[in-house]
C-alpha positions as CSV (number, residue, x, y, z in Angstrom):
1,X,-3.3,-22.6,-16.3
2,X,-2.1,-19.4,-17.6
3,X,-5.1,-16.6,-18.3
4,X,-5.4,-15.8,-22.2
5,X,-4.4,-12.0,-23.0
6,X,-7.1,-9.6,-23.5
7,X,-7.1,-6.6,-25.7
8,X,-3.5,-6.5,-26.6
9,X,-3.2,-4.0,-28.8
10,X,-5.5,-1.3,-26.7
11,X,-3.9,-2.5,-23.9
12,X,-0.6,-1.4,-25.0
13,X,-1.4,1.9,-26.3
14,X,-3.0,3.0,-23.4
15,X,0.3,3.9,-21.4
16,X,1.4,6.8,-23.0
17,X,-1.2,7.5,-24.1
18,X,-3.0,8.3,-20.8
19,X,0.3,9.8,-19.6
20,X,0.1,12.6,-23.0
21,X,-3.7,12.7,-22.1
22,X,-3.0,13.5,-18.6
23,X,0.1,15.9,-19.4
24,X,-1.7,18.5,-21.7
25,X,-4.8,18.1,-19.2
26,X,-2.4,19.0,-16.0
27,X,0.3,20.5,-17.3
28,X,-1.4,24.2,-17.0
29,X,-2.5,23.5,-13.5
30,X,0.2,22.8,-11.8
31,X,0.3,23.0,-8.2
32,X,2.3,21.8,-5.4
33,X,3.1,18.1,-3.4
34,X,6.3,18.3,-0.6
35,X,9.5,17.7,-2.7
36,X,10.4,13.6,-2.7
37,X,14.0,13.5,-1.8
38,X,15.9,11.4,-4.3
39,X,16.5,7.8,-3.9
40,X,19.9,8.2,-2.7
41,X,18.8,10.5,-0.2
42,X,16.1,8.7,1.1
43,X,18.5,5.9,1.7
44,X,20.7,8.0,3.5
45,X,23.6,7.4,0.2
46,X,25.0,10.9,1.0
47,X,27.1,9.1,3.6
48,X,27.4,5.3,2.3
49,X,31.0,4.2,2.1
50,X,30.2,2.2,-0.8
51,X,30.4,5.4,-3.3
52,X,32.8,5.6,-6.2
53,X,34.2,7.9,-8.7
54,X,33.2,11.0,-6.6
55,X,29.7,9.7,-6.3
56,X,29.0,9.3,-9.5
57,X,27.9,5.3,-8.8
58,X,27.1,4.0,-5.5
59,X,25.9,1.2,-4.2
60,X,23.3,0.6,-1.6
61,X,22.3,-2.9,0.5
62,X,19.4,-3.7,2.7
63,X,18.8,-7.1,4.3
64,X,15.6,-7.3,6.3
65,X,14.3,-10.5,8.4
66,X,11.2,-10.8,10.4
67,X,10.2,-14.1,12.7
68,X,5.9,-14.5,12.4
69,X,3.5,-16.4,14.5
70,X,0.3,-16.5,13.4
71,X,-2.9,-18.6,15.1
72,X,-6.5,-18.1,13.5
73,X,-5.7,-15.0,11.7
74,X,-7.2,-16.0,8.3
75,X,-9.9,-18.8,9.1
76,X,-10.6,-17.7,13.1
77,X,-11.2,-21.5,13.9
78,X,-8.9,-22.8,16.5
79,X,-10.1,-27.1,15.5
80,X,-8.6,-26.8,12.4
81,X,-4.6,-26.5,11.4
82,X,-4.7,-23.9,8.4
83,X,-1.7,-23.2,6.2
84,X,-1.8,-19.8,8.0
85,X,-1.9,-21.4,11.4
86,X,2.1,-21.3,11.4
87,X,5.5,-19.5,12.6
88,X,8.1,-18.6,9.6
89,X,11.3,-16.8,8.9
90,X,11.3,-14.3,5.8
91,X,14.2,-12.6,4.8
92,X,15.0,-10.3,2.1
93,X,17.9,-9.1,0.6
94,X,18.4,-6.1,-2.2
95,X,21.7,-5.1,-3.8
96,X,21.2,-1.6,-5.9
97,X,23.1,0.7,-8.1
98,X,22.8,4.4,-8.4
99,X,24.9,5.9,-11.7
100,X,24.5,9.3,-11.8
101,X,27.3,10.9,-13.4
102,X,25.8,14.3,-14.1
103,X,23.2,16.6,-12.9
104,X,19.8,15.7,-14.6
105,X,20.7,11.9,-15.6
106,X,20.1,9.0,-13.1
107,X,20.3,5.2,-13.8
108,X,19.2,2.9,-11.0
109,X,18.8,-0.8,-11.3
110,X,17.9,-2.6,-7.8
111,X,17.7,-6.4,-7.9
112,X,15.6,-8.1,-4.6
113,X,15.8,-11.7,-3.5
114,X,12.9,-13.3,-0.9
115,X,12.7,-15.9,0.7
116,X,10.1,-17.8,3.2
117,X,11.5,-20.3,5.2
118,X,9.5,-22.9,7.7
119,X,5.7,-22.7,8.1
120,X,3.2,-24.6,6.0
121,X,2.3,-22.2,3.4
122,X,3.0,-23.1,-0.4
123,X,6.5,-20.7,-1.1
124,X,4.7,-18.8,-3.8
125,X,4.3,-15.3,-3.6
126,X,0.1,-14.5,-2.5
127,X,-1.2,-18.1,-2.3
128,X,-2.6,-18.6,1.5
129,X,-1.4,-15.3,2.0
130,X,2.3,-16.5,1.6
131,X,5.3,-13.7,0.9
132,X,6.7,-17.0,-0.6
133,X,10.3,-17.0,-2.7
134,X,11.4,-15.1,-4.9
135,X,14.9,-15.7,-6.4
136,X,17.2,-12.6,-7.2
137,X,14.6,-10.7,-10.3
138,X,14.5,-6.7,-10.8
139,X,12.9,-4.7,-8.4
140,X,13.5,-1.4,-9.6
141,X,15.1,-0.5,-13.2
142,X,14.7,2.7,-14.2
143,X,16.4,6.2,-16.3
144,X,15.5,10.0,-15.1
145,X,16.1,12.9,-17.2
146,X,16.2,16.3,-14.5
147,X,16.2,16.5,-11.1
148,X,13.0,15.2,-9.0
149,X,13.8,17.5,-6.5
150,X,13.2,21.0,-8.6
151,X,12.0,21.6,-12.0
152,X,10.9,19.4,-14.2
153,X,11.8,15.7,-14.4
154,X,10.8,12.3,-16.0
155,X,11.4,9.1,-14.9
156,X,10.8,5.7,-16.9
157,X,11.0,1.9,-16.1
158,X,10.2,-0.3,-13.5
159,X,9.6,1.8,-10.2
160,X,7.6,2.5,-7.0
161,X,4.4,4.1,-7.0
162,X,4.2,5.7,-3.2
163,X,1.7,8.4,-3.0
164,X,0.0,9.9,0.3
165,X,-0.3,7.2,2.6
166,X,-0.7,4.6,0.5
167,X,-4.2,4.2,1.0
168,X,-4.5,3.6,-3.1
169,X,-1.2,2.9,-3.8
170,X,1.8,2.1,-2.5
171,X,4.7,-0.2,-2.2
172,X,4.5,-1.2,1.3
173,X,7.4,-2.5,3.1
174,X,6.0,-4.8,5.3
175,X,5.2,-6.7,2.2
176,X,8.0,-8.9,1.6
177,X,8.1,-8.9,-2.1
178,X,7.0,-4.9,-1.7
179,X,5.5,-3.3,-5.2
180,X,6.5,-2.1,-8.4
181,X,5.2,-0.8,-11.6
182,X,6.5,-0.4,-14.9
183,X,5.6,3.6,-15.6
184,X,6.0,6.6,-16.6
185,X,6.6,9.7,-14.3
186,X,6.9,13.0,-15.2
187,X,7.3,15.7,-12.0
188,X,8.0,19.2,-11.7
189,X,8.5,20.3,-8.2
190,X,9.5,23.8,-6.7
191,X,10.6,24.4,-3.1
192,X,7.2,23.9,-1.4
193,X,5.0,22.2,-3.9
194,X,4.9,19.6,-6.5
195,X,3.4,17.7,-9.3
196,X,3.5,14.4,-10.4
197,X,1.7,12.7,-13.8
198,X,2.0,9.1,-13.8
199,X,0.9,6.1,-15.7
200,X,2.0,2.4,-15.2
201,X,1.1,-1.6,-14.8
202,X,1.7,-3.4,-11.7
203,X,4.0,-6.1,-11.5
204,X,3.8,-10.0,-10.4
205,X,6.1,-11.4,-8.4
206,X,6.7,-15.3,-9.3
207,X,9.3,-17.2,-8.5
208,X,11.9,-19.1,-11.0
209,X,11.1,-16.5,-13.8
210,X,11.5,-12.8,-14.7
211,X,8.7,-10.8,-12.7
212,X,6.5,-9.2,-15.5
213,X,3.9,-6.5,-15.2
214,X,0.8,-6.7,-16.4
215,X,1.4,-4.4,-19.6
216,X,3.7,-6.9,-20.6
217,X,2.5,-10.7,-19.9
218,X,1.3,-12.3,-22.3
219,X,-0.5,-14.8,-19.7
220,X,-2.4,-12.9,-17.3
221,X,-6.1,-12.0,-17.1
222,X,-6.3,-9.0,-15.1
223,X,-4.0,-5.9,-17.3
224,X,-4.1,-3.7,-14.9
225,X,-3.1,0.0,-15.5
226,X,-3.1,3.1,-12.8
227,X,-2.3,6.5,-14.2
228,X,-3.5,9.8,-12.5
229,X,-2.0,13.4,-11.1
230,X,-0.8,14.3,-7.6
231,X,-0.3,17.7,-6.3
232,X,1.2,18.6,-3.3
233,X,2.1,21.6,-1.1
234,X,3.7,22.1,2.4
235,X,2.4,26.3,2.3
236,X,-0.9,26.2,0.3
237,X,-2.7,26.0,3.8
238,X,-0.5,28.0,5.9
239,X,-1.4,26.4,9.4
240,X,-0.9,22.4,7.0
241,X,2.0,20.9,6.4
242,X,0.7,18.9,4.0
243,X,-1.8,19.1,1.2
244,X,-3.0,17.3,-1.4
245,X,-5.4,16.8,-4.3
246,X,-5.2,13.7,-6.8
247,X,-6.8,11.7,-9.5
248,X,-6.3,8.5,-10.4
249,X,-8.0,6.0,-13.1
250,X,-7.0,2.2,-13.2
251,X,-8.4,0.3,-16.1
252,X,-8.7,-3.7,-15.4
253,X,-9.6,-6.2,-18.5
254,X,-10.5,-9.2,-16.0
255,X,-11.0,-12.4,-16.3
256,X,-13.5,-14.2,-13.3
257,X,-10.8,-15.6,-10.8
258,X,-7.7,-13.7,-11.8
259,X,-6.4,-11.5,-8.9
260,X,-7.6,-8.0,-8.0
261,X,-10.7,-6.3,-7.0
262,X,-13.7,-6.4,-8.4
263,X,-13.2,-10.0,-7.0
264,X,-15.4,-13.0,-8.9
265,X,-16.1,-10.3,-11.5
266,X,-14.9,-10.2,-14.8
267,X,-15.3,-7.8,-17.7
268,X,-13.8,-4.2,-18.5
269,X,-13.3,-2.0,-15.1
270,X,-12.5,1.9,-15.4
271,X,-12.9,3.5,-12.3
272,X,-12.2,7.0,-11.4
273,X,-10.6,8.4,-7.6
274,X,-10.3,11.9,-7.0
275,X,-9.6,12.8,-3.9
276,X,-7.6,15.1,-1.4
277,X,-5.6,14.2,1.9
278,X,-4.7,17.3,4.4
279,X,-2.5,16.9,7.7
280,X,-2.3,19.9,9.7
281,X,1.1,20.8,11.7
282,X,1.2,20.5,15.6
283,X,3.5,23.6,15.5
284,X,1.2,25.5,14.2
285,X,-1.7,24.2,15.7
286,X,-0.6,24.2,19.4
287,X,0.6,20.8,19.6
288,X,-2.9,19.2,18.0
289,X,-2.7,17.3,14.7
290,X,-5.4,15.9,12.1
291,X,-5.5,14.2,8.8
292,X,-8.2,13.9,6.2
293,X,-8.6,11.7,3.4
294,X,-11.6,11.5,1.5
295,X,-12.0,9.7,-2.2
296,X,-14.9,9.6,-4.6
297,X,-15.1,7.1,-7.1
298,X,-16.8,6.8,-10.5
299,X,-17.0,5.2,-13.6
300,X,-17.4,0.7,-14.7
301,X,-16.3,-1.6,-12.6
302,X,-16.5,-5.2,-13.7
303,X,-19.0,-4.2,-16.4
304,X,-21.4,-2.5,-14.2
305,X,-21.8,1.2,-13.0
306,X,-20.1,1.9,-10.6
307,X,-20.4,4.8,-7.7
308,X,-18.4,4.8,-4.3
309,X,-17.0,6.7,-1.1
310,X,-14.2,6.0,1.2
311,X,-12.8,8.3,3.6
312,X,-10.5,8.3,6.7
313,X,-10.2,11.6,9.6
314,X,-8.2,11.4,12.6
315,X,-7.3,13.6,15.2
316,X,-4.2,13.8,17.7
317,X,-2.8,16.2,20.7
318,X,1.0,15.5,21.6
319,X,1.8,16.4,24.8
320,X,4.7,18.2,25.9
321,X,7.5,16.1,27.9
322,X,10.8,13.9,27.8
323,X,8.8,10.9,26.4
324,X,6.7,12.9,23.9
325,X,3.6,11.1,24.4
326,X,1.1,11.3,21.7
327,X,-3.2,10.0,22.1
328,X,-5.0,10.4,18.9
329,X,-8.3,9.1,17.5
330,X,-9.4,8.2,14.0
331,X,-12.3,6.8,11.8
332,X,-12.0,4.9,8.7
333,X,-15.1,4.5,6.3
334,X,-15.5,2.4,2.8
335,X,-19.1,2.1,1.1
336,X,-20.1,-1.7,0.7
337,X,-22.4,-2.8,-2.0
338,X,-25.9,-2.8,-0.5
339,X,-27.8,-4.0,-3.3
340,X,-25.9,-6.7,-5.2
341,X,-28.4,-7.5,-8.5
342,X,-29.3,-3.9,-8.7
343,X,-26.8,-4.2,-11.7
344,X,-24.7,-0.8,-9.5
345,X,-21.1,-1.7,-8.2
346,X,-20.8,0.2,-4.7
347,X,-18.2,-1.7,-3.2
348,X,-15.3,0.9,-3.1
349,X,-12.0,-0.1,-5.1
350,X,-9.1,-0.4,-3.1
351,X,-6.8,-0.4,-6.2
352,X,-3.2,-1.5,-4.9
353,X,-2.3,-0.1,-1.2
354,X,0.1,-0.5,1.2
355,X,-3.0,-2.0,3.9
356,X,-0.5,-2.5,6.5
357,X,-1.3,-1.4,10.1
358,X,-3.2,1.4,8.1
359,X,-6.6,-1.0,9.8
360,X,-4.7,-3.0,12.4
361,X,-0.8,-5.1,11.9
362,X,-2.9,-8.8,11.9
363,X,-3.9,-7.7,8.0
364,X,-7.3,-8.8,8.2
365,X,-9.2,-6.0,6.5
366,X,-8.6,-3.6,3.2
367,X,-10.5,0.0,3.1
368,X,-14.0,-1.6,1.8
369,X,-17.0,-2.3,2.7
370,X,-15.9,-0.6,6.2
371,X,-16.2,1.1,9.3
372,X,-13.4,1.2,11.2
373,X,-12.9,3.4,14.6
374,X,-9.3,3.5,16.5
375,X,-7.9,4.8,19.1
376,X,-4.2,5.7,19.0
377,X,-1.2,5.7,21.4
378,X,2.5,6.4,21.2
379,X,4.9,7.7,23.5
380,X,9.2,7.4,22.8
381,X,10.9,7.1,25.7
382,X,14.4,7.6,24.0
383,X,15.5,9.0,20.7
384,X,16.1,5.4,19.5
385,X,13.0,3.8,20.8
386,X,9.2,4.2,19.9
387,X,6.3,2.5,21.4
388,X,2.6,2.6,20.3
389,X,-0.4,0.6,21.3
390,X,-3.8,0.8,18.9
391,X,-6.8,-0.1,19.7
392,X,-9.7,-0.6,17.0
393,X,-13.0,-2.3,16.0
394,X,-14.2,-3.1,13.0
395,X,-17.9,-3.3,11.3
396,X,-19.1,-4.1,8.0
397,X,-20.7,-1.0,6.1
398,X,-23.1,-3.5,5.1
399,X,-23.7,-7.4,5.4
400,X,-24.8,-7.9,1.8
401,X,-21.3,-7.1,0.6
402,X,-18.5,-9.1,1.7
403,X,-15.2,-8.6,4.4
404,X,-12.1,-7.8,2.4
405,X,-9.2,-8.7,3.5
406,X,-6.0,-6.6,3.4
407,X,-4.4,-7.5,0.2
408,X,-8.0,-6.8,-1.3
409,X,-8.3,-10.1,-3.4
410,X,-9.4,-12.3,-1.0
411,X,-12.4,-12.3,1.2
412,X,-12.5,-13.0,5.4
413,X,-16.5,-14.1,4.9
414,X,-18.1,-14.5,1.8
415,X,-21.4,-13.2,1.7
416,X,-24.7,-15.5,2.2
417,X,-27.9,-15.8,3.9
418,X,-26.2,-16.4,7.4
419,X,-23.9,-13.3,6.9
420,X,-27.0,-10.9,5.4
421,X,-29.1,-11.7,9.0
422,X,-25.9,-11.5,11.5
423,X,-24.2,-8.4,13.5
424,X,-22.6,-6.1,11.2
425,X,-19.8,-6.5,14.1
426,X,-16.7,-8.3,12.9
427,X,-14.4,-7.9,16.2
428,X,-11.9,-5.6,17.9
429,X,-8.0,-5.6,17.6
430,X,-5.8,-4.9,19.9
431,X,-2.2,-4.0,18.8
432,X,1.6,-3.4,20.6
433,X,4.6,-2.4,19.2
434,X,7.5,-1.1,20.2
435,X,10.7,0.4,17.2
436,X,14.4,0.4,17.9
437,X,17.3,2.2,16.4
438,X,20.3,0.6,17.4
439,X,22.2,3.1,14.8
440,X,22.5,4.8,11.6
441,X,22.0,0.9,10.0
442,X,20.5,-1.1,11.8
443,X,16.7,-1.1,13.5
444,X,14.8,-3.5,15.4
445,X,11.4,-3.9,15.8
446,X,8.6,-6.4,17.6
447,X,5.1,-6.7,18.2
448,X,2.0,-8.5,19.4
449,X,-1.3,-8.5,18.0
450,X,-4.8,-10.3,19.8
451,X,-8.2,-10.0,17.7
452,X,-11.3,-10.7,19.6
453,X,-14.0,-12.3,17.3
454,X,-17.3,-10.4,17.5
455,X,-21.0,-11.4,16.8
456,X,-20.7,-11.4,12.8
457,X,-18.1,-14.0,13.0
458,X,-20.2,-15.8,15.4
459,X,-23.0,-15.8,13.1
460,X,-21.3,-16.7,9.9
461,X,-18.7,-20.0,10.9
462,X,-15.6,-20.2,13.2
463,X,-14.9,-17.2,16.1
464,X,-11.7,-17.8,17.8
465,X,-9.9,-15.0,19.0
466,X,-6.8,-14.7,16.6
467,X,-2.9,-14.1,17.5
468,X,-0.1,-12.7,16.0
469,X,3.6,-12.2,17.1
470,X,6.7,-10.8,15.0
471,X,10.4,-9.8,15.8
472,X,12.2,-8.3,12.8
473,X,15.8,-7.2,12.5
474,X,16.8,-4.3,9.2
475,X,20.1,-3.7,7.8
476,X,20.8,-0.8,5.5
477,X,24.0,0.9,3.7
């Protein structure tokens, strides 16, 4: 049953006009983020035969299929046959077109068609986890005034939010369907810095009709926006090659049950995020690298107060050889709600990340209600071929708040008296995976992931250790 609209008039006017709020707040401050090469570039278009007219259109393709097999990864109980307990074929398939017949005007318009074929899952897009079908619908459509490489720019219409490493945001690839919001974006970026202001709504991916965000369906109950500054710079910390401070603020109007975090809540959500990620530069740092992430967050969330941490640190040393072989740690943390009817939201908001293999390739956990150590391996024998191997554990910052899982709408355990007096010990994951690139345009990859149920499982229902293979082929021009 479609969810009523809430607040539509409010609703509305709250785009632009937390994009003006946040340009006269920013504008005099601005400071730097690494310059975003253009979309073309970033394809590699430079070089794709199918440009015309002296480049001023070109078109790009990408066709991507991946092969799962998945056992126990959602339900951990081996005696009984889950939706999720299944192998599949997904493929997807985007044709794009980049007009851009002078210097400061681009028009892009990107169309995507998914498909999941075999399995048991329902094919819609989120239910039992499902990257489900998707016929041809818009994936990108959107108009930029300037150049997003120097100066100042804007871009408007339905686009990709990508910022850091998409612990907040982010249209992740793995993701079949990916993400996309329809927003605003004005940059201006110099050599070694930039900084972007940015509002927009999230968009829903359903099948036989037009994808719609959240600003402009009529039959949601979630209306969703994120809007916020990031600044970044390659020099502002000389031995860094990258760093970053940010704000965002995503206002929610949720009904109980629709999709999104605070889950089973409903009522008015504003939460604040400011934060800052640093990554410091192995050639400046005598082969050693690090990254920091920490975000504070304030404001309502689901109609109650609401106050939470999350942060992530690793640590790496590359070692010098033919095979360029790289051992790193890291430790990822996300404040639970430890007091549920203290009417106080704790639970850190995950917003709308790209989770993947951020906490392990199986998918099993977002960055909340979390601790989360990993050790980190990779070596590259070749220039074509990569392998890693991860291996990470998992606790709950506390057992009176629930496991989230990756896409951060769903929960692994719910929380009850058997899960407040168990082991705050979920399990351990164990992860191999190995990149190919067979050329310019096509790339190969595969992978194996085991998780080995620990005492919180134990203590709360099923805990079977849980499998999960994949083989994926990508095509690009």
């Amino acid at each position: 049953m479609p969810f009523p609209t809430q607040h539509p008039l409010s609703r509305r006017a709250a785009l632009p006009s937390l994009a003006v709020s946040l340009l006269v707040a920013l504008t005099a401050s601005a400071g730097p983020v690494t310059p975003t090469p253009t979309l073309a570039e970033a394809a590699g278009l430079k070089s794709n035969p199918l440009s015309f007219a002296d480049g001023a259109l070109t078109l790009d393709t990408h066709f991507n299929s991946r092969f799962e097999a998945r056992d126990n990864c959602n339900d951990f109980n081996s005696a009984v046959n889950s939706p999720t307990d299944a192998s599949w074929l997904l493929t997807r398939f985007r044709l794009g077109a980049l007009f851009h017949p002078t210097d400061g005007f681009k028009l892009y318009v990107q169309g995507q068609d998914i498909r999941e074929l075999g399995g048991s899952r329902p094919n819609n897009v989120g239910t039992f986890g499902a990257d489900g079908d998707d016929v041809f619908d818009i994936l990108q459509a959107w108009t930029e005034l300037g150049d997003d490489s120097r100066g100042l720019s804007l871009r408007a219409g339905r686009q990709p939010f990508n910022y850091g490493d998409q612990r907040l945001l982010g249209n992740p690839q793995w993701l079949n369907s990916t993400r996309a919001w329809d927003a605003l974006r004005l940059r201006y970026a110099k050599e070694t810095w930039s900084l972007d202001l940015f509002s927009g709504s999230p968009v829903t991916f359903v099948n036989n009709q037009w994808n719609k965000s959240d600003f402009f369906n009529t039959h949601e109950g979630r209306d969703a926006i994120d809007s916020g500054a990031w600044f970044s710079s390659r020099t502002l910390v000389p031995w860094q090659k990258q760093t970053d401070f940010f704000v965002i603020n995503q206002r929610l109007d949720k009904l109980p049950g629709a999709p999104g975090a605070p889950l089973g809540a409903g009522g008015h959500s504003n939460v604040w995020s400011l934060g800052t990620l640093m990554k410091g530069d192995p050639a400046k740092l005598a082969n050693w690298d690090y990254d920091f992430e920490t975000v504070l967050q304030l404001g309502r969330a689901g109609g109650l107060s609401h106050r939470a941490f999350a942060g992530h640190g690793g640590i790496g040393y590359n070692f010098s050889g033919p095979w360029k072989p790289r051992l790193g740690v890291q430790y990822n943390y996300a404040s639970g709600d430890r007091d549920p009817t203290d009417g106080n939201s704790r639970t850190f908001q995950n917003y709308f990340p790209g989770n993947h293999a951020l906490y392990g390739f199986m998918d099993t956990t977002g960055w909340m209600n979390l601790h989360n150590p990993q050790l980190n391996f990779s070596v590259q024998p070749t220039e074509r071929l990569k392998l890693t191997f991860d291996a990470m554990t998992f606790w709950n910052a506390t057992n009176t708040d629930a496991w989230y899982s990756a896409n951060t709408t769903t929960t692994v355990r719910p929380v009850n008296n058997a899960a407040r007096g168990a082991s705050r010990y979920r399990g351990a994951e164990l992860d191999v995976n190995a990149w190919y690139k067979l050329n310019t345009h096509v790339a190969l990859q595969a992978g194996y992931a085991c998780y080995l149920a620990g005492n919180y499982l134990a203590r709360t229902g099923a805990s079977d250790n849980a499998h999960f293979g994949y083989a994926q082929l990508s095509v690009t021009f």
